[in-house]
N, C-alpha and C positions, 0 to 999 in steps of 0.2 A: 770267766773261768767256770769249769765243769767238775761240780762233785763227784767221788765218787758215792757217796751216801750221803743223807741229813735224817734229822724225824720232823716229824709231825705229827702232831698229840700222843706220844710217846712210840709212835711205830718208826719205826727206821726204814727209811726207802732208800734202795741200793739202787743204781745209776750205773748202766753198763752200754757199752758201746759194743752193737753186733748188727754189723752190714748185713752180713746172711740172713740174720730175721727178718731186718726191714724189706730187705728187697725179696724173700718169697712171701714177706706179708704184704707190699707194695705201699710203705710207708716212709716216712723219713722218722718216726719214732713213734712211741707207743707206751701208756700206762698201763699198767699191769697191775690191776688194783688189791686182786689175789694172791699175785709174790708180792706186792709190795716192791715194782720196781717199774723204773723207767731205763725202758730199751731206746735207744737215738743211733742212729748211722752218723759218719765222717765222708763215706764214702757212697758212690753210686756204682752199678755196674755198665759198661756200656759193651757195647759187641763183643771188644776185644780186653777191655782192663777193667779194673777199679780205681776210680776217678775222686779225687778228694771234693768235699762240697767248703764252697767258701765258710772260713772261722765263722761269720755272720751270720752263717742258713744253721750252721751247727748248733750256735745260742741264741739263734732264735725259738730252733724246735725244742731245746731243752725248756725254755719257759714257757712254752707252749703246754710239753708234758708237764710240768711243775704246775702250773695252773688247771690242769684235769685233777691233779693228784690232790692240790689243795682243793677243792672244787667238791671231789669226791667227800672225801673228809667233813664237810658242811651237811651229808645226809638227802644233799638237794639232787637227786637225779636229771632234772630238768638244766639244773648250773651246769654241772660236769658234763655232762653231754652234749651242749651246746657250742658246734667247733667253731659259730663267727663271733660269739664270746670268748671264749676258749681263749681263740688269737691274737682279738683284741687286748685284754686281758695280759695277756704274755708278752705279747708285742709291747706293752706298755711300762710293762715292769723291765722288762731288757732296757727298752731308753732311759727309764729312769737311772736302775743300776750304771749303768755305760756315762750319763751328762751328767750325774750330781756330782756336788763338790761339798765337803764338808768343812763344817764350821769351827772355828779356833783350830787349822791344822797348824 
């Protein structure tokens, strides 16, 4: 599940879905560290439509960007910038969130 906002150390990052951006920016999402927001696509374009991206590619790229954002936040330009971190990183925290199971449910 995809926010549409959270914070992080008291800034509020708004979470918004726009195909249009990613595809003339040729991304599947993007942190925006000066609005304070993470842009992600659902969709791709192809010759003739707009194509939904499997739920999986969608929250992947969210943690993806959610890990630049937190990343950013640490001061560390070499963390944040780093997109085979980045992914790792993200990629990791989506399996955790998706396989755990919590205790005395």
């Amino acid at each position: 599940m995809i926010p549409s906002k959270f914070s992080i150390l008291s800034h509020e990052i708004e979470v918004v879905i726009d195909n249009e951006y990613c595809h003339a920016n040729n991304c599947m999402g993007r942190f925006i560290y000066y609005d304070n927001k993470i842009i992600i696509a659902d969709k791709y374009k192809t010759d003739k439509t707009w194509r939904k991206y499997k739920e999986s590619i969608i929250e992947h790229t969210f943690y993806h960007e959610l890990t630049h954002c937190i990343l950013y936040y640490t001061g560390n330009k070499q963390l944040w910038l780093n997109e085979r971190l980045v992914d790792s990183i993200g990629g990791m925290w989506l399996q955790y969130d998706k396989s755990k199971t919590i205790i005395n449910q």
